[in-house]
N, C-alpha and C positions, 0 to 999 in steps of 0.2 A: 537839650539833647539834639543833635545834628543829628540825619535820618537819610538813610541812600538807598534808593533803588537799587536793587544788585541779584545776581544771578546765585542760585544755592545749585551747587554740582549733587546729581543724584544716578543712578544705576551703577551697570556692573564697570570693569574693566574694560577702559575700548570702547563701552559702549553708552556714554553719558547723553544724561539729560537732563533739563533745568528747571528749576521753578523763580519764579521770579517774585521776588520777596521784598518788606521794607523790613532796613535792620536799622540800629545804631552803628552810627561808622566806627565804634569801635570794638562792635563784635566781628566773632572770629567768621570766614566765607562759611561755612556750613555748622552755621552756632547758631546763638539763639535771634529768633526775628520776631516784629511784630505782628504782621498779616502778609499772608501768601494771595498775591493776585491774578499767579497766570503761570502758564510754562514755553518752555521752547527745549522741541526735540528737533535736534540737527542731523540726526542719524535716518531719522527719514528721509521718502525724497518726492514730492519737495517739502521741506523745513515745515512740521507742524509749530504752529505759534496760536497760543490762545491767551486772551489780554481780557479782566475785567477793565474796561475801558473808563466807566465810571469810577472807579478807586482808584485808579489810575490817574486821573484826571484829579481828583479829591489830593492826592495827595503830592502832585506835581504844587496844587495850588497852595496846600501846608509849607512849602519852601522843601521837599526833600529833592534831593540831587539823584538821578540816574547817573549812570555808568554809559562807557562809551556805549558797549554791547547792548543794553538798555533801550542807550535813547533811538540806536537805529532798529531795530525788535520794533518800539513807539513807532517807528514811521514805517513800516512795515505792516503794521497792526491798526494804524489809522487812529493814533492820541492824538496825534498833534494835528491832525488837519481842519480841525474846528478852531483850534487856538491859534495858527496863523496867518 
């Protein structure tokens, strides 16, 4: 089962926000997922972003693939700055 980091769209109209979730790549963007590890609300200002950093990190090392929106959130949120 291939595994991607990806963004799950949630609130009202106009007014979204995100949880950032691992799914199977081939469930649907706001289906089912494995574990929820963080969100990012853009509609703040500035941008709240909350990152389990550890799960995060867990399961970057399992081989799942983040999304573009993802991996810059990660650098943003400080994943990768121990890894490179």
């Amino acid at each position: 089962m291939a595994t991607k980091i990806r963004l799950k769209r949630m609130g009202q109209k106009k007014a979204p926000f995100y949880r950032i979730v691992i799914a199977d790549s081939r469930a649907p963007r706001d289906g089912k997922f494995i574990e929820e590890i963080g969100y990012y609300n853009p509609t703040r200002e500035p941008s709240e972003i909350s990152v389990k950093v550890d799960r995060a990190k867990y399961w970057l090392g399992t081989g799942a693939q983040p999304s573009r929106t993802v991996k810059s959130i990660f650098n943003k949120a400080g994943v990768y700055n121990e890894e490179a």
